[in-house]
C-alpha positions as CSV (number, residue, x, y, z in Angstrom):
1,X,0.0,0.0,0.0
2,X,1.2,3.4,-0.6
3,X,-0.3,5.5,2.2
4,X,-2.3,7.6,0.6
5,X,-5.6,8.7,1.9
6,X,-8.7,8.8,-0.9
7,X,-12.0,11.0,0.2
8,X,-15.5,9.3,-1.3
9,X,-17.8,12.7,-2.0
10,X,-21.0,12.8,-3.8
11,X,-22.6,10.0,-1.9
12,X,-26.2,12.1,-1.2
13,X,-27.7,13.6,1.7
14,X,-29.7,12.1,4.3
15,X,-31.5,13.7,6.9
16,X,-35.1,14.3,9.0
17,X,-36.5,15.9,5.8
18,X,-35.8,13.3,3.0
19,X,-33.8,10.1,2.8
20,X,-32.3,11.6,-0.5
21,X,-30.6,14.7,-1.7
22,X,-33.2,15.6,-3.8
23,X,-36.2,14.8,-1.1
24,X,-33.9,16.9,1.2
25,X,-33.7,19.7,-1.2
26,X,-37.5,19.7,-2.1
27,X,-38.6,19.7,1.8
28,X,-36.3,22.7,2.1
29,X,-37.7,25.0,-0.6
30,X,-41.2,23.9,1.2
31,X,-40.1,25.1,4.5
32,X,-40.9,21.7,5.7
33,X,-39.4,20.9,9.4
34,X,-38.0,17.3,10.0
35,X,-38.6,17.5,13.7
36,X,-41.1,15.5,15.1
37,X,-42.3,14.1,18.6
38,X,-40.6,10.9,18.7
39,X,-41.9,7.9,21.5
40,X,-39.0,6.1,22.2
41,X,-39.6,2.1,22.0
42,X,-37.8,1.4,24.9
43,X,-39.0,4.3,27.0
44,X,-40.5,3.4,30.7
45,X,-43.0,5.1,30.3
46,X,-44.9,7.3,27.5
47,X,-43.0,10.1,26.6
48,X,-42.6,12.3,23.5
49,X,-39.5,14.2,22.4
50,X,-38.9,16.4,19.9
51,X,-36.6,14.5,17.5
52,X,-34.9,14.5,13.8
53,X,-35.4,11.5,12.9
54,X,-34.5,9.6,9.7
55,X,-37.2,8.0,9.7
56,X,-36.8,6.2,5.9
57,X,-33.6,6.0,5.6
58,X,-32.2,1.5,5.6
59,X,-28.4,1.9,6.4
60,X,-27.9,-1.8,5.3
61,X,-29.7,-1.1,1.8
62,X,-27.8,2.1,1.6
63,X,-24.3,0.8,2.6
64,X,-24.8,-2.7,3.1
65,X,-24.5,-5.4,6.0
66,X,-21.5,-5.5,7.9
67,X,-19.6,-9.0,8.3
């Protein structure tokens, strides 16, 4: 190997508004917020938070499963 270091750039955007860069971009010309009140599963009892979630976004589609 020769050391050098290589940056990956371009990959899209994910975030509470849109699982892609353009859903992302479309929310924000909408003024659309990605917060939401979020209920924790494993809460111990009901609560609600105000969260950014990404809520569509499959990390093992996107990047694939680890071994």
């Amino acid at each position: 190997m020769s050391g050098r270091r290589v940056a990956v750039t371009g990959l899209g955007m994910v975030s509470p508004v849109g699982a892609s860069a353009q859903d992302s971009f479309d929310a924000l010309l909408d003024a659309r917020s990605g917060l939401r009140l979020y209920e924790p599963p494993d809460a111990p009892r009901p609560v609600a938070v105000p969260a950014g979630v990404c809520a569509d976004f499959d990390p093992v589609a996107a990047l694939g499963a680890t071994q």
